[in-house]
C-alpha angles and dihedrals in degrees: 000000000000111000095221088051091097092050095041087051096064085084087060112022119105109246092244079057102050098044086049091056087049077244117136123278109269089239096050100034097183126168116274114269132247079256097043097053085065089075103102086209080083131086090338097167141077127265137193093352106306126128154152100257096184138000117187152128115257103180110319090334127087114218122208124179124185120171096283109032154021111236110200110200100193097191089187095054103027090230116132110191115203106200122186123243104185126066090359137011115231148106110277105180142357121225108214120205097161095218135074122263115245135182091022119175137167111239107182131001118189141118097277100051152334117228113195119185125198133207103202115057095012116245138117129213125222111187098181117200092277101063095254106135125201133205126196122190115210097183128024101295133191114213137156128190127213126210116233091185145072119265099226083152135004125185123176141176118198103308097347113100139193124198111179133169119171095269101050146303154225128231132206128203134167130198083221090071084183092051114134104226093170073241104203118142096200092046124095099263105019086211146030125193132185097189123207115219112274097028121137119220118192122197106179126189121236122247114028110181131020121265117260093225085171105057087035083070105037103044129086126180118204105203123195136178137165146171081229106047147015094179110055120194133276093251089050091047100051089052090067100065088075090064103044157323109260128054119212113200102198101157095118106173084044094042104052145035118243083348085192098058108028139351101246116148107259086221109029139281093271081070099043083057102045089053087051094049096050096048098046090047085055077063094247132128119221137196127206131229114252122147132209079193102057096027104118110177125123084004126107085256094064101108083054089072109127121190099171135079088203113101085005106187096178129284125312119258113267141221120275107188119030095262083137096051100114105046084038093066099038088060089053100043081065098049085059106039093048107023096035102208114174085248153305134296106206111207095201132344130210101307099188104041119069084188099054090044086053098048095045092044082059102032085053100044091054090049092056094033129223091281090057134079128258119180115175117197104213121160088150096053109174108349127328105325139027104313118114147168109254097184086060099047083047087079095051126081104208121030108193107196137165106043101164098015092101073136093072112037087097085064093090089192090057084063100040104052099018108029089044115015092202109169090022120053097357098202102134109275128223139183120233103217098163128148120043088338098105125158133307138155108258094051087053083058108049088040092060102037087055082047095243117129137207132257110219108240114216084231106064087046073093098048113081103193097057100047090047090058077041087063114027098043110028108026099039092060097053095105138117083275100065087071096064093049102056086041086059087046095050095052094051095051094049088061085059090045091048086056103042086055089057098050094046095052092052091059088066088050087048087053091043102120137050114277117277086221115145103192132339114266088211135025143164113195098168100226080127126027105264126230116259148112110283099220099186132169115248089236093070131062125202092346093164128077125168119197144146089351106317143091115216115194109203100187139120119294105243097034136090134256123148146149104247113205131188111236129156109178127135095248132197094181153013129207126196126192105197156160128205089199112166090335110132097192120129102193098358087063119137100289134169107216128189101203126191145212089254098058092256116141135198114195133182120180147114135249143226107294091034089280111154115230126185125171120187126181096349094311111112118202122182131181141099112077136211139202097273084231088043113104114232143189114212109184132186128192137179148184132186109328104346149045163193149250123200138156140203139192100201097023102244100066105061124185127209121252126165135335121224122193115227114182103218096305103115094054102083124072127297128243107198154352122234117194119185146013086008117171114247085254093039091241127134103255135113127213121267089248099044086198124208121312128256135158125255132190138233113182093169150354128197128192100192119198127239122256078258096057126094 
């Protein structure tokens, strides 16, 4: 049985149907949930490869293996071990229930998954063929999670969590996206998690298939787009196949009708075929544009749907979190049933829902086959920065990631663990240097070396410098070589990352201990307005009031509006009562900021939803959360060249949160004091949305002095 039928079905099932099988509603046809993926009527089958190859007790364990990794249930202890298989062998993280494990029995054992349900707590396990466990409490469940490898690279969104280092990785996600997990990954344990009942926790082991060196070197994909045409002519097409092996068609206003609402060829199937015919007798392959993202039927962004360049405004907002799945992959069942291209191009794919990034990798690849190709273009990833889904991306055979980051394509470790993924999803990696990017030498180098690769744009086929770097300093070196060569460069980084973990762990030994502090040597209790400059917004109007203690700040969210106070002192820490309250700033959250003369910064607040935010020297870090009308300390402290994070909720019993490296830069004197809405780099300057208006609270603020100090 095929393992997308349940989820295809949605389009055609009755609605008593489709509520017996636990599947969404036809009329809403959503992606499945964190919950509803347990159901081993879904997706019950190996793909790409990847499998359960045994489930069984030895002893009092229960061993699972899947293709990467080895899975070690130990009922007497309630520790589950997940050990690595590809690339390495070792053990990459611990899963910690503190109980033992009673009443456990193996459900199902195939290649497509193990199901393991327990009696006591009541939960049940569901390892699925590409090392991806879930766990599904039952019952309210404490668990923690300790981290076996080094942290050469983190990334997290809300309650979804990366630890690389060049030799694998582990991911955390959690149904509860506003679960506060205590995340630190150089923390012991990297994670903490009081489970309602009913929540869904995925560890996933990294990497999950094996690279395809070979076709990494062998394929090219042209790829072509234009405002004029979606169907280039024979002549065009047969050029290509000088350039490369695979055709990406990505025109998607030119190629389709209505490409919001539905994949029908703008001129005609005759055309669609001719250019099918043309490309596959120059002996190429080639995949179409279609887009879960920007798909808007049967969505509340429906009436955005645009299918016109004149009077062009900018794209249409796009779906988040897979409410359009079904539709979606019933439209693309059809593109490739009737139009038979080789495979899909995805521009964009659910960027706030693990689950729903999960479900369509699967559902899609199923659609295309394993056979097929499947490329996704996802510089968003999972949520707003660099964390991802890499048993998703597992399923996928191209990730094209980084278009407008020009910016970062000098942070070699954005290329490295985002751009390619090797050692982690191992889907072939490519960077998305559209635009005006181009070519050059030093990004060839840096590509390779990362083990990414390019895609060839029709465009620069004109433009004889960069196809000569193309090909003198990208496609010459795709050969066998190239492996050995990555593989040198790997082992020479994990020593650094080796290093930098170890580093980073003895700082929490350095900070083990409570501060050594004798009174603050400032300090601003409110119980009088304090003296300082007023800098406000002028969206904002009498945004300060001071009374019985405390400072409330009644301003728009993301605006500014905060007390600036001189203060020059040689400081060693800085402590924040607050409130968040009915603010709905992000990084213009209430926020206390010691600023210096350098330009250095040290920040402690909270953001909209009770999330803590710190940023420190041009490094943000946000987690933990708090109840919004909760009061809260937030406290940093620092010595020579590095710091700490921590919070409390009574002021005495303070919890670790993150550590910051400073270099130095917090150990001269200091130049000011900001206290309020104060923007995440201190500077007057509101966001371009100033968002609605709400109150927030200060009850103190403490500047306290280095051992140095007087």
């Amino acid at each position: 049985m095929s393992s997308v039928v349940p989820l295809l079905a949605v389009c055609a099932l009755t609605t008593a149907a489709a509520n017996s099988a636990g599947l969404p509603d036809p009329a809403h046809p959503a992606a499945p949930t964190f919950q509803e993926l347990m159901d081993p009527a879904l997706f019950p089958d190996a793909q790409m490869g990847m499998r359960v190859e045994r489930a069984k007790w030895e002893g009092e364990s229960i061993r699972i293996r899947t293709t990467g990794a080895d899975i070690d249930i130990d009922t007497t202890s309630g520790q589950v071990q997940f050990r690595q298989r590809i690339g390495r062998e070792r053990l990459v993280a611990a899963l910690h229930v503190r109980s033992r494990l009673e009443g456990a029995a193996i459900t199902h054992s195939g290649p497509g998954l193990a199901r393991v349900t327990f009696a006591k707590p009541a939960m049940t396990l569901r390892v699925n063929g590409d090392s991806l466990c879930m766990l599904h409490a039952h019952e309210p469940l404490a668990l923690s999670v300790d981290r076996n490898i080094d942290v050469a690279w983190h990334a997290s969104y809300l309650a979804n969590h990366l630890i690389a280092d060049e030799r694998g990785a582990f991911g955390l996600f959690c149904s509860d996206q506003k679960h506060d997990d205590h995340f630190d990954p150089y923390n012991t344990p990297v994670a903490r998690y009081h489970l309602p009942e009913d929540a869904v926790l995925w560890v996933g082991v990294c990497p999950p298939k094996a690279y395809d060196w070979n076709t990494s070197l062998d394929d090219n994909v042209v790829w072509h787009w234009s405002r004029k045409s979606a169907y280039p002519p024979d002549e065009q097409l047969q050029a290509w196949s000088q350039h490369g092996n695979i055709v990406l068609l990505q025109a998607e206003l030119q190629l389709w009708k209505d490409w919001n609402l539905a994949f029908v060829p703008r001129h005609g199937e005759a055309e669609f075929a001719r250019v099918r015919k043309t490309i596959h007798d120059a002996g190429m392959r080639f995949i179409v544009y279609t887009s879960p993202f920007y798909f808007l039927k049967g969505t509340a962004l429906e009436s955005r749907a645009i299918n016109t360049f004149e009077g062009f405004k900018g794209w249409p907002p796009g779906t988040k979190t897979g409410e359009n799945m079904g539709l979606f992959l019933a439209e693309i069942r059809k593109v490739m049933a009737e139009y038979r291209p080789d495979g899909l191009y995805f521009d964009g794919q659910y960027t706030q829902s693990p689950a729903a990034l999960y479900a369509l990798a699967r559902a899609s690849r199923n659609i295309v086959g394993d056979e097929g190709i499947l490329e996704w273009h996802s510089t968003l990833a999972l949520g707003t920065q660099y964390c991802y889904v890499p048993h998703a991306d597992a399923y996928v055979d191209f990730i094209l990631r980084g278009e407008h980051r020009k910016g970062r394509y000098a942070d070699f470790d954005y290329l490295r663990f985002f751009v390619s993924g090797y050692n982690i999803h191992n889907a072939i990696g490519v960077i998305c240097n559209n635009a005006d990017v181009g070519v050059y030498p030093e990004l060839a180098r840096d590509v390779l070396t990362a083990n990414a690769r390019f895609h060839t744009i029709v465009d620069w086929l004109e433009d004889a410098d960069v196809m000569k770097v193309l090909n003198e300093d990208y496609a010459a070196k795709l050969t066998p070589a190239l492996r050995q060569t990555v593989e040198a460069g790997i082992k020479e980084r994990q020593a650094l990352a080796a290093r930098k973990t170890a580093e980073r762990t003895a700082i929490y030994e350095a900070f083990a201990d409570p501060p050594a502090w004798d009174a603050p040597i400032f300090r601003v209790d409110f119980s009088e307005k304090p003296q300082a400059e007023e800098v406000v917004s002028e969206n904002n109007t009498n945004p300060f009031t001071v009374a019985d203690g405390l400072l409330q700040i009644k301003a728009h969210a993301n605006t500014f509006a905060f007390l600036r106070i001189p203060l020059s002192v040689e400081a060693s820490g800085l402590v924040v009562r607050l409130r968040q309250g009915a603010d709905g700033g992000q990084s213009w959250g209430p926020a206390a900021m010691l600023r210096w003369d350098s330009g250095a910064y040290a920040r402690l607040g909270t953001r909209s939803g009770g999330t803590i935010q710190s940023d420190v020297v041009g490094i943000q870090q946000c987690g933990s959360t708090c109840d919004v009308w909760q009061w809260v300390w937030l406290r940093a402290r620092w010595l020579g060249n590095s710091g700490i994070v921590e919070r409390s909720l009574d002021g005495e019993n303070y919890e670790r949160l993150w550590v910051f490296e400073h270099g130095g830069a917090l150990n001269l004197p200091t130049k000011e004091l900001l206290i309020g809405k104060v923007p995440y780099d201190g500077q007057a300057k509101d966001h371009t949305a100033p968002g609605g208006v709400g109150p927030c609270g200060f009850d103190l603020v403490e500047v306290y002095a280095s051992p140095a100090s007087p």
